[in-house]
N, C-alpha and C positions, 0 to 999 in steps of 0.2 A: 829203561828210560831214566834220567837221570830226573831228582828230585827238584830240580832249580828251577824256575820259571821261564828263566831264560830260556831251557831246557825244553820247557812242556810241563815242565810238574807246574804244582802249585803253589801261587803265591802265599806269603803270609799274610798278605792282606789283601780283602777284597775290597778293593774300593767303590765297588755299587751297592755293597751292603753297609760298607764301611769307609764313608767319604772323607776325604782330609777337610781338617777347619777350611773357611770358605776365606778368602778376601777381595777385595775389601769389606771390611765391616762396615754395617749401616742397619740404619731403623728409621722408623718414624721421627725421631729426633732431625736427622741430615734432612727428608725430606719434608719435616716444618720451615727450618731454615731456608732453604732452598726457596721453600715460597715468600715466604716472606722478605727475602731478599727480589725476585719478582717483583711482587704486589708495592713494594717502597719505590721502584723506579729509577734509585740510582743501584748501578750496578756495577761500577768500578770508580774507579780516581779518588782515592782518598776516603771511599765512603764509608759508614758509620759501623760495618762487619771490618771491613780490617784495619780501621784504627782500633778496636775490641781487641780482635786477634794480637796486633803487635803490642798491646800494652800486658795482653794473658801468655802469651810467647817468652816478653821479657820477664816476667817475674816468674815465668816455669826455670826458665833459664838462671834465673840469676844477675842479672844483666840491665842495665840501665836500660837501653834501647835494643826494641828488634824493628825491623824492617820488612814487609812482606814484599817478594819478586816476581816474575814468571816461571820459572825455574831455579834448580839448582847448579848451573851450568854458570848462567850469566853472574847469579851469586859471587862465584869466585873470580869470574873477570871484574866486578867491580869493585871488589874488594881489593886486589892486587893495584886497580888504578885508586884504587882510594890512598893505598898505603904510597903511589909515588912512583910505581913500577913502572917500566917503559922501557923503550927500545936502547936492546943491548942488555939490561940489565940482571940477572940470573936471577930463577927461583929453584927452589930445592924441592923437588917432589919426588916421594916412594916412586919405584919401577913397578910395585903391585898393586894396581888401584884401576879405577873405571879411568877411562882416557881424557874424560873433561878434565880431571884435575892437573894434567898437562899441558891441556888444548887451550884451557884460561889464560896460561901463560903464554902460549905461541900469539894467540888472537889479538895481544897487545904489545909485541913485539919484541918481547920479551925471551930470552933462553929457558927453557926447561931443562932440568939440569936433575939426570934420574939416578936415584938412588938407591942401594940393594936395603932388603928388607930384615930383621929376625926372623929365624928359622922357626920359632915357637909361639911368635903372636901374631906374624907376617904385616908389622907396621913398620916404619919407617926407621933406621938402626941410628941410634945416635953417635957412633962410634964413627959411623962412613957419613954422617952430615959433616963431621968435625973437617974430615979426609976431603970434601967436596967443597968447601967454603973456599972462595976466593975474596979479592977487592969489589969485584964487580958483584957479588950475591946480597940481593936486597932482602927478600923474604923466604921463609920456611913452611912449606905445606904438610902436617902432618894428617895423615888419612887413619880416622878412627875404623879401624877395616873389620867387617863383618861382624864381630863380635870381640873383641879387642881391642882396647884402647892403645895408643902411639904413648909412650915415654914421658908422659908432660914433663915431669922433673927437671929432666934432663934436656928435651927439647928447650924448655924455657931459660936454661940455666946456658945452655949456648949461647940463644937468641940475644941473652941480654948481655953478656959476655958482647959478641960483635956489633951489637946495633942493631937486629934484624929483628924484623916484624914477622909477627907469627900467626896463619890464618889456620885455624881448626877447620878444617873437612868432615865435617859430625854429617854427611849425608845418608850415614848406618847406626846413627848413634842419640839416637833422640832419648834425653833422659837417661843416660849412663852420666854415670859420675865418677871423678877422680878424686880422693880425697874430699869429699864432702862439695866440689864445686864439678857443677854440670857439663856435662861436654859444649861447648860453643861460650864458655866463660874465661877458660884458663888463659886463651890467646888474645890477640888485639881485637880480632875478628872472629867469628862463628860461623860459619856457612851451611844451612842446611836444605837438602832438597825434598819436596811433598810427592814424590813423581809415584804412578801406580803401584808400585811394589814395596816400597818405601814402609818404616811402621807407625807413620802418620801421614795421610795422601788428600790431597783432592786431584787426582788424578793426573796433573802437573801442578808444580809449582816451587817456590822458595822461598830463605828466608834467611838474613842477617843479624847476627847480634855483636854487639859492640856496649862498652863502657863509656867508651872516647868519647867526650861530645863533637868534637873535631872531626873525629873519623865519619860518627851519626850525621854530620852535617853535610860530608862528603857523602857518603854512599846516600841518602836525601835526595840530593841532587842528581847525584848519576842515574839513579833509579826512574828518574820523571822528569828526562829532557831538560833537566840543567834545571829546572825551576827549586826554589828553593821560597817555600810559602810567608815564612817569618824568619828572614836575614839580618838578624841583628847584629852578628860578625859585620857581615855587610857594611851596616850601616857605623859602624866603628871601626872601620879601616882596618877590619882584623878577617882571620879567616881564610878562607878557600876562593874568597871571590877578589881580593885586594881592588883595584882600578879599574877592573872590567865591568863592576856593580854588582845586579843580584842573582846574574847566571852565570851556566855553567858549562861548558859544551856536552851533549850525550844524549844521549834516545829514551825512548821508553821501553823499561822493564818492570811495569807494572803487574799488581797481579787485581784479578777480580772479585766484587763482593760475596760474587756467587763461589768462589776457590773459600775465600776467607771464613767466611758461613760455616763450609763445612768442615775447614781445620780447625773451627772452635768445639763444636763435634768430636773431631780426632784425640783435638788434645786432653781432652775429657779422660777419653777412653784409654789412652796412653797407659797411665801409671798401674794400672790393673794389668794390661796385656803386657807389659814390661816384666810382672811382675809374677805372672805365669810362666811366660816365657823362660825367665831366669831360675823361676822354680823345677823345670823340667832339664834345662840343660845341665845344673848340679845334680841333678840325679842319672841325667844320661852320661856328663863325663864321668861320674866318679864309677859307672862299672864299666864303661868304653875301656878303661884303664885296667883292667883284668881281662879284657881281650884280646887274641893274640893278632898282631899286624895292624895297631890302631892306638894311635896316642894323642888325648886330648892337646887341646893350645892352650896354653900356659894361659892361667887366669894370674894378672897380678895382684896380692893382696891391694896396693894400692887403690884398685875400682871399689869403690860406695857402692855404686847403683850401675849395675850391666844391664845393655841391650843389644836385643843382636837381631840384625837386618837377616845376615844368614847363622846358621850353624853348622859350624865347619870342623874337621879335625883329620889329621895327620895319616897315611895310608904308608907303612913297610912292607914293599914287595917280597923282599928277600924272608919276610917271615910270615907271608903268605903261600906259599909252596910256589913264589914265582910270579902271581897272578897279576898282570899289570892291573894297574889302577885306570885306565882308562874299558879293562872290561868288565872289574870289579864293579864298579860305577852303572855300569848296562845293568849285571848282577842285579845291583842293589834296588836300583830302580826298579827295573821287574818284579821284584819281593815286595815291591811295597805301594806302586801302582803310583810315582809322584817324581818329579824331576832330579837328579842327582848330577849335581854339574861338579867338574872342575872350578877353581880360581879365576881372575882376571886374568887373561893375558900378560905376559910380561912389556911393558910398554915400547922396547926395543925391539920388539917382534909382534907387534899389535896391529892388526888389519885396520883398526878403527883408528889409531893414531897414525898417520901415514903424512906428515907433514910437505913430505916431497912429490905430493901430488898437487900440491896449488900453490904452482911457484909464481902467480900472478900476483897472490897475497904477500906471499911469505918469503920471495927471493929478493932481498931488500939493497942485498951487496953481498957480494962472493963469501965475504966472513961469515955472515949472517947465515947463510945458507950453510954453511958448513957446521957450523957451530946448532942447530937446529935436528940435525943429521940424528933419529934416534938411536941406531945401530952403532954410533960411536961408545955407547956406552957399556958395559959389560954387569950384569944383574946375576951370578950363579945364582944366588938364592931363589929369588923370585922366577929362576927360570927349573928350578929343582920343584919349588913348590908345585906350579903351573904341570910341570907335564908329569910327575911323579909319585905327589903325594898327597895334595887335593882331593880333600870331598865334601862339599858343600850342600845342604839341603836351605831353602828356603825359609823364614821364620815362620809360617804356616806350621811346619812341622814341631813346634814349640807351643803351640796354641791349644792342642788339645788335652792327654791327661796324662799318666804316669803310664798307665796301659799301653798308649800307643809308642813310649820312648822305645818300653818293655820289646813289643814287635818288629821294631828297628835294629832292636840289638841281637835279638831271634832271626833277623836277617842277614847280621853278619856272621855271626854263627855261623848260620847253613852255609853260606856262600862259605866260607872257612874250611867247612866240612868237605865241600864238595868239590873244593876247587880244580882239583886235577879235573874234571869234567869240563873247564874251561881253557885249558890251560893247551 
């Protein structure tokens, strides 16, 4: 019998003796909050937890104003309407990222416009932003993806080059820093989302940051059905509102006291699990890399302060005795009793982005519809990563201690060992 799990042998990790960190984290603290947001009686619209939250947000940040939302979906739809985007107009987003950061731009009528990734941080390549920039491209989506930061340098050094506004996608990246400033500071806008898995949650939610007082007045208003509470632009013929007065057209993407309560919680607890986390993954790449058929992602010295949603790194079949990375993965998993996924889909091949199913919404004029088309685009990279080299664990697996990286890396080993067993 062969020694693998997969196999029948045994794992290296028993997970009923030996359970993975738990998440979400909580204690008594979340559930004081919790009541006491209760027992106060207001429980959303402005109340007194998330005006707390958005002022401890913004100075975690860096950042004059944050904004708390429903999600982090709608975050980047109203950020892209904040900056001016509308129909017709292009934005530049990775081809390897969750599909909202696409979707924000279809939902306004706007072109998504995909772009291949680096093969060693798998962010957003500034070399093919330059290649993809047309007259019609308003705004630049860089997605701080799993555990890697996007290019700011560079990204920013375009953007201001063309005119183009630049919205940070930090939905993996809470408290990672570039050069000494926070992720959701470098750009016009910050986007971040609280959603379950997230490594600050209340189970949904979001959150904006900006400098701009312009911009703060606009996402203000879109957030809470056009209202806008103290219009003093308004009232000086300046602003977002000019002749129309002190609204604004747009819905509610509010978020509640009871969300707010407990990201004050979260954020708390941030800078320590960040800080763990980071401390285990420099111990895990630095002997991943004396492995053979596995190569860390490129940390650039340029990151301060790394966080990583997942932990990820690089899978060589050919010096694996063959083994695809899609059984390797089954493998690993089994060794170690915890999920082991692939990357996002490539977004031109993405079940979940599938624009040409609601041509009710989205078939605007033949152009439109054409130009909307995700398949028009071609992503090698992000399509090399996705199906061939990908392996992701959850940031759970960063939460516990140096022991458990140790059993991780004892698991590819074996799987190393053994692989013509799978093969």
């Amino acid at each position: 019998m062969s020694r693998l799990a997969l196999k029948g042998g045994t794992p290296v990790r028993n997970v009923r003796r030996n359970p993975w960190p738990r998440w979400p984290v909580w204690d008594e603290r979340e559930e004081k909050a919790l009541r006491e947001v209760l027992h106060s009686g207001v429980w959303s619209y402005n109340g007194p937890g998330e005006r707390r939250f958005n002022e401890a947000f913004a100075k975690f940040t860096g950042t004059k104003y944050a904004l708390s939302l429903a999600n982090g979906t709608v975050t980047l739809q109203l950020a892209l309407e904040a900056c001016g985007v509308g129909y017709g107009d292009e934005v530049i987003v990775p081809g390897l990222t969750w599909q909202a950061t696409a979707a924000a731009a279809l939902d306004i009528n706007a072109v998504p416009i995909l772009v291949d990734v680096t093969e060693d941080t798998w962010c957003l390549d500034p070399a093919k932003v330059e290649e993809a920039i047309t007259p019609r491209t308003k705004a630049l989506i860089p997605v701080h993806l799993y555990g890697s930061f996007a290019d700011m340098d560079a990204i920013m050094a375009v953007a201001r080059k063309r005119g183009l506004k630049v919205i940070e996608d930090c939905a993996h990246k809470h408290g990672g820093a570039w050069k000494g400033q926070k992720a959701g500071s470098i750009g016009d806008i910050g986007s971040f989302s609280f959603q379950l898995s997230k490594l600050m949650t209340a189970g949904e939610g979001g959150a904006l940051t900006t400098s701009d007082p312009l911009l703060y007045e606009r996402l203000d208003a879109l957030r809470n059905c056009g209202r806008r509470p103290e219009p003093d632009a308004a009232k000086k013929g300046e602003g977002i509102y000019g002749s129309e007065g002190n609204f604004l057209q747009s819905g509610n993407y509010r978020m509640t006291d009871f969300q707010a309560a407990l990201l004050l919680e979260q954020l708390r607890r941030l800078p320590r699990h960040n800080k763990n986390r980071d401390k285990n993954a420099q111990y895990f790449n630095a002997r991943l890399a004396q492995l053979p058929g596995a190569l860390p992602l490129r940390r650039d010295q340029r990151e301060t302060a790394e966080a990583y949603y997942n932990f990820s790194f690089r899978y060589k079949q050919e010096q694996f005795k063959g083994l695809p990375v899609t059984r390797f993965r089954e493998a690993l998993s089994a060794e170690l009793g915890c999920r082991v996924e692939a990357s996002y889909e490539p977004l031109n091949a993405c079940s979940l982005y599938a624009p040409y199913t609601k041509p009710w919404r989205y078939k605007l004029t033949a152009k439109h519809w054409r130009e909307i088309g995700a398949r028009r685009f071609n992503l090698p990279v992000c399509r090399r990563i996705h199906e061939e080299e990908s392996v992701c664990f959850h940031h759970t697996v960063l939460m516990g201690t140096q022991a458990d990286m140790d059993l991780i890396l004892e698991a590819i080993q074996k799987i190393y060992d053994n692989a013509e067993d799978l093969t």
